[in-house]
Every structure is written in structure tokens, then in C-alpha cells.
C-alpha positions in Angstrom: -35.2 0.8 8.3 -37.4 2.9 6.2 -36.4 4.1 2.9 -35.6 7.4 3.5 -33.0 6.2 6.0 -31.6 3.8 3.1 -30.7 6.1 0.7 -27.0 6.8 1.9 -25.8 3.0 1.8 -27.6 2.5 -1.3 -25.7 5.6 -3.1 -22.6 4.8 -1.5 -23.1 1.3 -3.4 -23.6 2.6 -6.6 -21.1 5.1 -6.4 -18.4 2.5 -5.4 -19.6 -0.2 -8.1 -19.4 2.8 -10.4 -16.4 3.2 -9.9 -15.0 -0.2 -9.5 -16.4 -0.9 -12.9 -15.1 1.5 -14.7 -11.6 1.4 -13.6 -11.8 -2.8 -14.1 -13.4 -2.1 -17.7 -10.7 0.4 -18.4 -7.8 -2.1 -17.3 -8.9 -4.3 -19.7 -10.4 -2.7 -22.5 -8.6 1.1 -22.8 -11.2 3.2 -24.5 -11.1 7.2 -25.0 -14.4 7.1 -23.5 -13.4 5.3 -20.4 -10.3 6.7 -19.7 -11.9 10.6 -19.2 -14.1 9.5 -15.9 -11.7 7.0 -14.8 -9.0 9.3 -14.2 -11.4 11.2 -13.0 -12.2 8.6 -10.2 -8.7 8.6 -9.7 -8.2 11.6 -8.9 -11.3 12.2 -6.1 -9.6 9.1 -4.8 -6.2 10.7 -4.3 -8.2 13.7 -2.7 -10.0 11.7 -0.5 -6.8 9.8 0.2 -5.4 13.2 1.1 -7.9 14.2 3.4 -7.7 10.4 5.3 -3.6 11.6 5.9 -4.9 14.6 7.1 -7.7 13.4 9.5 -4.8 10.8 10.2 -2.3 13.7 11.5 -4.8 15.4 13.3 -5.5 12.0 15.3 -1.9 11.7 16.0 -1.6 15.0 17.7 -4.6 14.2 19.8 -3.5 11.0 20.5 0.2 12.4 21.3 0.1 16.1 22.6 -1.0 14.7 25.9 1.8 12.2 26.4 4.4 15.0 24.8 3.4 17.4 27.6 4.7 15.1 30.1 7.6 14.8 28.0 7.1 11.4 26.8 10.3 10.2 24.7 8.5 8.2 22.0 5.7 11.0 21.4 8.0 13.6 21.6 10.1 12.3 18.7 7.4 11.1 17.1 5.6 14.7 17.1 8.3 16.2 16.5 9.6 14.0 13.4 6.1 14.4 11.5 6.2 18.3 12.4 9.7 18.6 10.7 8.7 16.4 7.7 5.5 18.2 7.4 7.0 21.2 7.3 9.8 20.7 5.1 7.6 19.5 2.4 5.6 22.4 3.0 8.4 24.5 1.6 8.2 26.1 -2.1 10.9 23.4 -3.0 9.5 20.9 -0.8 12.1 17.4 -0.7 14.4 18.6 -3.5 16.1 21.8 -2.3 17.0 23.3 1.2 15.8 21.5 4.3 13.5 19.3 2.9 16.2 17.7 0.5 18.6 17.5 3.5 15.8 15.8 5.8 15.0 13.1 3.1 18.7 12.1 2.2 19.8 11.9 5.9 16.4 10.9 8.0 13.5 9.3 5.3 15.4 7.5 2.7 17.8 5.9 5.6 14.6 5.0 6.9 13.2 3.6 4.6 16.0 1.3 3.5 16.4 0.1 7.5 12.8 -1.0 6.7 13.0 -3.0 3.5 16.7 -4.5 4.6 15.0 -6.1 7.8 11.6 -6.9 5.3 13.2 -10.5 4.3 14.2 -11.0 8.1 10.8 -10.7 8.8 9.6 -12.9 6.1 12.3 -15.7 6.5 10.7 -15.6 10.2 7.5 -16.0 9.6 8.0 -18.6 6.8 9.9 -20.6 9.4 7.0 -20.3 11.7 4.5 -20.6 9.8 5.5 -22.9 6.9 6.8 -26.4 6.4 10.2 -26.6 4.6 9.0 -30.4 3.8 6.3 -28.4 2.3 6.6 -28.2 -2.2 5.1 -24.7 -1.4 7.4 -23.7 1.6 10.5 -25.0 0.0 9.2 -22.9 -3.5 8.9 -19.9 -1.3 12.1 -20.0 0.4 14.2 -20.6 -2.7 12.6 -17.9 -4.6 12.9 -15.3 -1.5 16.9 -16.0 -0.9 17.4 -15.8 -4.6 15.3 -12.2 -5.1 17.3 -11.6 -1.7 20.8 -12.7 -3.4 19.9 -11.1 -6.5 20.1 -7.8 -5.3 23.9 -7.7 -3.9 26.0 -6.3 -6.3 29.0 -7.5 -4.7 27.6 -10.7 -5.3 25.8 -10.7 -8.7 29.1 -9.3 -10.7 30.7 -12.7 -9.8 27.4 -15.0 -10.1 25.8 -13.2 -12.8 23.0 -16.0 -13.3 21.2 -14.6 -9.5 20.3 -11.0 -11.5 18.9 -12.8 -14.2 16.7 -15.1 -11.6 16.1 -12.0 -9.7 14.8 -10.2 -12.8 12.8 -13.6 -13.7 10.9 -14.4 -10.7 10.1 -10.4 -10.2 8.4 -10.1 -13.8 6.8 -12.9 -14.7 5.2 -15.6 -11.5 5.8 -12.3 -8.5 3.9 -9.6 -11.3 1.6 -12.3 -12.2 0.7 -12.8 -8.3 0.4 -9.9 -7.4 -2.0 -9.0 -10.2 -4.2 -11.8 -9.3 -4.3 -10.7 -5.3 -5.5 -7.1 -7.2 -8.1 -8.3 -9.3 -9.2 -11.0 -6.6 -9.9 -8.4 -4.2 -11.7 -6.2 -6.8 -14.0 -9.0 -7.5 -14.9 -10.0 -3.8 -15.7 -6.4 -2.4 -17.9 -6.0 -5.4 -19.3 -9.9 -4.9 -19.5 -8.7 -1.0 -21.5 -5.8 -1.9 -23.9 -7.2 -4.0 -24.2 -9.8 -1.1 -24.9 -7.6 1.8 -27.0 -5.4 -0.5 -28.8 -8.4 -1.6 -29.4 -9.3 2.2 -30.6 -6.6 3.5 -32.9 -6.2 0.6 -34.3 -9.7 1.0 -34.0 -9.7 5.0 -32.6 -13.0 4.5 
């Protein structure tokens, strides 16, 4: 590939390990000086964000108008749900007046809390799939997830009062200190895995 034809991946690279360093030096070192472009970073990453939702709906409709027009339940409702939501938060008081407030307290938020109630279902599933209970890890793992899981009953933590404080525990210090790590490991490796394939094409190796 000549050189002229390079010049996209190898601005793309420096752009993203631009920005990855800066928002991994400003983690751990606040400065004034860092924390100007950073946010600044942050912010074309929201827009860009934005503008993958909006590609995103556009695909849906594609994907969907043809199977609504033949009056297909699941695309209907699934059209038609995004078209209301859209719209509603459209609105000058988007989710907190009128429509939009009524569509989020009686459609998303029940949603959404369907979803998380059936999330340790899911979990306690694939843990007895997937892991040994003779396991030290799987055992770990299932103890911590039924108390988090028994932690948050208030029926139940007013007369045990020692699961909220387990609950609280396990959620700030080992699940916070995990779930940093996964954060900073993936940082690390797609900037290690750039420097890699850069490294290989540049070498032909």
C-alpha cells in the first residue's frame, strides 16, 4: 500500500492514542492543563456517540419498515415503541413533563427494572453452567452474588441488617476495584494492539 493510501489508518492511530493518553494521564494525575482537551475529547466522543444512535435508528427503520408493512407484530411494536420514545423526548420538556414523563414512568422505567430483576437469573444460570461450585472461585462468586442479590430487599435487610452492610462492602471495595481493573485493562490492550498492528504492517512482519 503506498503511502498516500496510509495516511487515514495512520491518523486515525494518533488521534485515538491521543486521546487514550490523555484521558489515562488525566485519571491519574488531574492537571488544569489536561483536563481543558480531555473534556474536550469527551465531548466529540458523546457527539460521535450521538450520531452512531442515529445511524443506529436509521438502520432499524430499514431493517423494519419492510416487515411492518406486512404488519409484522414484533416490528410493528418495535417501530412503533422507538417512534413514541423518540418523540416524546423530542418534546420541549422531553421525560419530565407531559407525555414523555408519562411514557417513562409507565413503559421505560418498568422496563428497565423487568431487565435488571431477571439480570441475577441470568447470572445464577450461567454460573451454574459454566462454573464449578467445587470451584474456590465459583463458590466466591455465588456467595457474593446471592448476598448483593439479598442485600437489596428491604423486606429483608430491616430484619438482617448485616446483608446491607455486605451488600454495600462487596459493591465498594473488591466489585469497584474489578471493575476498574477490566477499564484500565482494556485501555492498555487496544493501545498495546495498536502499536502491534501498526508495528506489523510497518515492518511487514
Amino acid at each position: 500500500m503506498s503511502p498516500t493510501r496510509r495516511w487515514p489508518q495512520w491518523l486515525a492511530l494518533v488521534v485515538a492514542l491521543a486521546a487514550g493518553t490523555l484521558t489515562f494521564a488525566n485519571y491519574f494525575f488531574p492537571q488544569s492543563f489536561l483536563k481543558t482537551p480531555t473534556q474536550a475529547l469527551l465531548k466529540l466522543s458523546m457527539l460521535v456517540s450521538g450520531g452512531a444512535l442515529l445511524l443506529a435508528a436509521l438502520n432499524l427503520g430499514w431493517r423494519h419498515w419492510p416487515k411492518a408493512r406486512e404488519k409484522d407484530p414484533g416490528s410493528l411494536l418495535l417501530l412503533g415503541g422507538f417512534g413514541m420514545m423518540f418523540i416524546a423526548g423530542m418534546l420541549p420538556g422531553g421525560y419530565l413533563t407531559g407525555m414523555g414523563r408519562w411514557l417513562y414512568h409507565w413503559a421505560l422505567a418498568p422496563g428497565m427494572a423487568a431487565v435488571f430483576a431477571l439480570l441475577p437469573i441470568f447470572l445464577a444460570v450461567a454460573l451454574l453452567r459454566h462454573l464449578s461450585l467445587r470451584d474456590f472461585g465459583g463458590i466466591l462468586l455465588f456467595l457474593s452474588m446471592v448476598t448483593v442479590l439479598l442485600g437489596q430487599m428491604p423486606g429483608l435487610t430491616t430484619h438482617i441488617p448485616f446483608l446491607a452492610g455486605a451488600r454495600h462492602d462487596i459493591l465498594i471495595a473488591p466489585a469497584a476495584a474489578a471493575f476498574r481493573g477490566i477499564l484500565l485493562g482494556i485501555a492498555v490492550g487496544s493501545i498495546l494492539a495498536l502499536l502491534r498492528s501498526t508495528l506489523l504492517r510497518r515492518w511487514h512482519l
